[in-house]
C-alpha positions, -999 to +999 in steps of 0.1 A: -738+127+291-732+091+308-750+076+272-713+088+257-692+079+284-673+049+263-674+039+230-699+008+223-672-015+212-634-017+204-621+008+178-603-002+151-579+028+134-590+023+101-550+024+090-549-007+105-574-019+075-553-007+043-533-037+038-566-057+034-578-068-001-612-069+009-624-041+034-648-051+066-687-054+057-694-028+087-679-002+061-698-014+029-727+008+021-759+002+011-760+001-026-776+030-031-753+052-011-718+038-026-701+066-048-703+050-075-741+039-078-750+080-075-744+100-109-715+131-098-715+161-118-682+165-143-656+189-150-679+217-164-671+248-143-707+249-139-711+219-118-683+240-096-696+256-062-683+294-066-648+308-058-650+342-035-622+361-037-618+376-002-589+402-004-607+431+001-625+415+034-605+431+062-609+438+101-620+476+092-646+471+066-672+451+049-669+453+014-704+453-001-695+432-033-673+407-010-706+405+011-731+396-017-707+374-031-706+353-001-740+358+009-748+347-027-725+317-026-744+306+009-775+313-003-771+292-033-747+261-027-741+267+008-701+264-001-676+283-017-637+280-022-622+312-003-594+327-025-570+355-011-585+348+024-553+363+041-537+333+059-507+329+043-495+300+025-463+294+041-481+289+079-509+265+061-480+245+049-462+237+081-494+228+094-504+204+072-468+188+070-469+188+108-500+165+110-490+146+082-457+138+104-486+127+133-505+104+113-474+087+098-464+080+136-467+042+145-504+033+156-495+022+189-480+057+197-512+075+180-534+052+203-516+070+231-541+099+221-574+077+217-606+096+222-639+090+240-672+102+227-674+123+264-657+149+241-646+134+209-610+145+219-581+127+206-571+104+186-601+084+167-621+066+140-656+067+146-681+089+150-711+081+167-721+059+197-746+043+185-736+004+177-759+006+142-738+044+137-719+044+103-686+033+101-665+050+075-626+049+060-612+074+081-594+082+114-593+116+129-578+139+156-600+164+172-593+195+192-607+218+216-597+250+205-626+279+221-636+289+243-598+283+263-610+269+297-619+236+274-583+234+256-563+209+270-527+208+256-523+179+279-543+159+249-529+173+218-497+153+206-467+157+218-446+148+186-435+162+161-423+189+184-437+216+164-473+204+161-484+224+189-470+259+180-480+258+147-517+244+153-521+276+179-507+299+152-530+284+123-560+285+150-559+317+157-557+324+115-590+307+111-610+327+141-600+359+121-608+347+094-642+334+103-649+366+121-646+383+089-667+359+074-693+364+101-692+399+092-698+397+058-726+369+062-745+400+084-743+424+059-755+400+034-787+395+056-791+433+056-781+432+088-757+450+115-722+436+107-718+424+143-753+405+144-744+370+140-720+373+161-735+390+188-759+356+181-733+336+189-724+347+224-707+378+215-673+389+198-650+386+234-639+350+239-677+342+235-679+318+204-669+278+204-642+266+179-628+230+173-611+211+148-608+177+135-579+166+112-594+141+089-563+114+077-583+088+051-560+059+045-557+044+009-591+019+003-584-012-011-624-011-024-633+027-030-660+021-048-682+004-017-671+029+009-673+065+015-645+085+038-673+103+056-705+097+049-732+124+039-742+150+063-744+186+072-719+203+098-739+207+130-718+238+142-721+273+130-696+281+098-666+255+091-638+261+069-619+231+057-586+230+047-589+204+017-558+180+002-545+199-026-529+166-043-561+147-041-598+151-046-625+137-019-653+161-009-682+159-026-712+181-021-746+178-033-763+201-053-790+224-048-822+214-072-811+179-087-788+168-056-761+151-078-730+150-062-703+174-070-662+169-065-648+196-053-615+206-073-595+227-051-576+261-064-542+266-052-542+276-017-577+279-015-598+272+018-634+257+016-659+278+031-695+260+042-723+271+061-731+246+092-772+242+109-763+274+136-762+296+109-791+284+092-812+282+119-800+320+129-809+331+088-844+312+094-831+291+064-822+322+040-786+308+043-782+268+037-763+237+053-758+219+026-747+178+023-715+168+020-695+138+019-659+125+013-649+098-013-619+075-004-588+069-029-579+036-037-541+045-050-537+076-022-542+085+013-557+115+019-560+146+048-579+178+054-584+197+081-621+211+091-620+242+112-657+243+133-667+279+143-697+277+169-719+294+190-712+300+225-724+264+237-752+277+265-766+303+246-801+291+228-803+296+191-830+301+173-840+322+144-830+362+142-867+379+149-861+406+123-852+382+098-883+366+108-904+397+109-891+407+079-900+375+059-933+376+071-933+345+082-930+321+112-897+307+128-886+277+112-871+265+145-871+268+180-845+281+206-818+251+214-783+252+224-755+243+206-748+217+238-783+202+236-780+198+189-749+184+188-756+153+211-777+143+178-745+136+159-722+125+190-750+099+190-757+085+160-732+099+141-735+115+105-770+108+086-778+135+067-794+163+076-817+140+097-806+165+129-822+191+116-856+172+111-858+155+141-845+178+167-873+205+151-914+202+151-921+222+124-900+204+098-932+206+076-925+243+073-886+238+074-887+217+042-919+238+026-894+270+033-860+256+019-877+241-016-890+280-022-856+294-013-867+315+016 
């Protein structure tokens, strides 16, 4: 871990930037990966990824047509929007208004909190150590949330005053909620409804969670930089609490890979499936690309809840899922700790992890295109 002991040079809080006419050239894409040189899908509710409405998911049962609708949705797109999900509205709002209160704090007071890429915690605006790593138009604030002997309260923020309480409180929403999830991704395997967990370390205390609050400052030149730039989630299952009064993720389609905006519903949460969990469904479930566009007349934040595997335990694909396909593992065993150094690295690029970390990526890709 000594390669990410310090970031390779100074880091600039990208809030610092707004003001500017023109933005910096180390965050003007290439040509062909600006937002605007790469056709996005419309309005048409067809170019939407599905809506899964998850009221009759509880802690007592699987439903079996919440279950295919979920596995359908991962299957597919790899994303869905999560209606009736059960945290309530109220609770989501004080958090988001509580990290809104954060990132309007003086920069000088946020830098208090600055991160190091030993554990990404804190305060920061890169990702990736790498000195060629993309820079995009965002800053950030990640947490250690699971298992509790990494939480460090000591490096959350201390103002506003209620940012701590309410960050535990909507925490411990989204485990429940992705243990339900987790649930209903089994039984959409035709497995055990405790499988992919029991993958994941186990149900007690077992499984990793972090999150990073994503604050994308107003761009003075949208249309040359992205927010985040395109990659999969390296964890297991993430759920993202989107901006409701402005529009940013994009994810790209299955078959023609046009990029797709995201329009959230009213209290909706975005649901995607991160490389653990395909790697567990030998591929049958998908991580699919995403990527954030940046506003030129508004700032923008969202919150991205990461649920993980147990960080020691190797993953690799389910053997009856394996056994039952006929066919050979698409991947071999790997720990969480050892995959997500990719990223920490070099930051996001793609799904390049999942190619390079893997020798069979012939097979991978062959698999994938059929929709294994």
């Amino acid at each position: 871990m000594d390669c990410l002991a310090e970031w390779p040079e100074p880091v600039v809080p990208v809030e610092s930037l707004a003001h500017l006419q023109t933005i910096p050239d180390r965050y003007v894409k290439p040509p062909e990966e600006r937002p605007n040189c790469i056709a996005s899908a419309g309005d048409d509710a067809a170019d939407a990824i599905p809506v899964v409405d998850l009221a009759a998911l509880t802690e007592e049962r699987v439903d079996a047509a919440i279950a295919e609708a979920v596995s359908a949705a991962c299957r597919g797109w790899g994303f869905f929007q999560a209606v009736n999900h059960g945290v309530a509205p109220e609770l989501v709002r004080r958090f988001a208004a509580a990290w809104r209160g954060f990132f309007r704090l003086p920069v000088e007071v946020k830098r208090r909190y600055a991160n190091s890429p030993a554990t990404y915690e804190g305060y920061g605006s890169r990702l990736g150590v790498d000195r060629e790593a993309a820079l995009d138009w965002s800053d950030y604030y990640f947490l250690h949330l699971l298992p509790c002997l990494l939480k460090d309260h000591r490096k959350w923020p201390q103002l506003p005053h209620e940012l701590s309480e309410v960050t535990e409180e909507y925490g411990a929403e989204m485990r429940r909620l992705c243990r339900r999830l987790m649930r209903a991704l089994s039984v959409g395997l035709g497995l055990l409804e405790g499988r992919l967990a029991a993958a994941f370390g186990g149900e007690e205390e077992e499984e990793g969670a972090c999150m990073r609050i994503n604050f994308y400052p107003k761009c003075p030149q949208p249309e040359l930089a992205l927010g985040l730039s395109p990659h999969s989630d390296p964890g297991g299952l993430t759920v993202l609490l989107p901006d409701h009064h402005a529009k940013g993720l994009q994810v790209r389609r299955p078959g023609d890979g046009a990029w797709v905006t995201v329009r959230p519903l009213p209290d909706a949460l975005v649901v995607n499936v991160a490389d653990q969990i395909q790697i567990l469904s030998n591929a049958r479930y998908k991580s699919v690309e995403h990527r954030v566009a940046v506003n030129g007349e508004k700032e923008r934040m969202s919150a991205a809840y990461f649920y993980n595997p147990r960080s020691d335990v190797p993953v690799q694909p389910l053997p009856e899922l394996v056994e039952a396909s006929g066919g050979a593992a698409l991947y071999q065993p790997m720990t969480f700790d050892e995959y997500r150094l990719y990223i920490r690295q070099k930051g996001p690029q793609g799904k390049s992890q999942l190619s390079e970390l893997y020798q069979n990526k012939v097979h991978i890709n062959s698999a994938i295109d059929q929709g294994q």
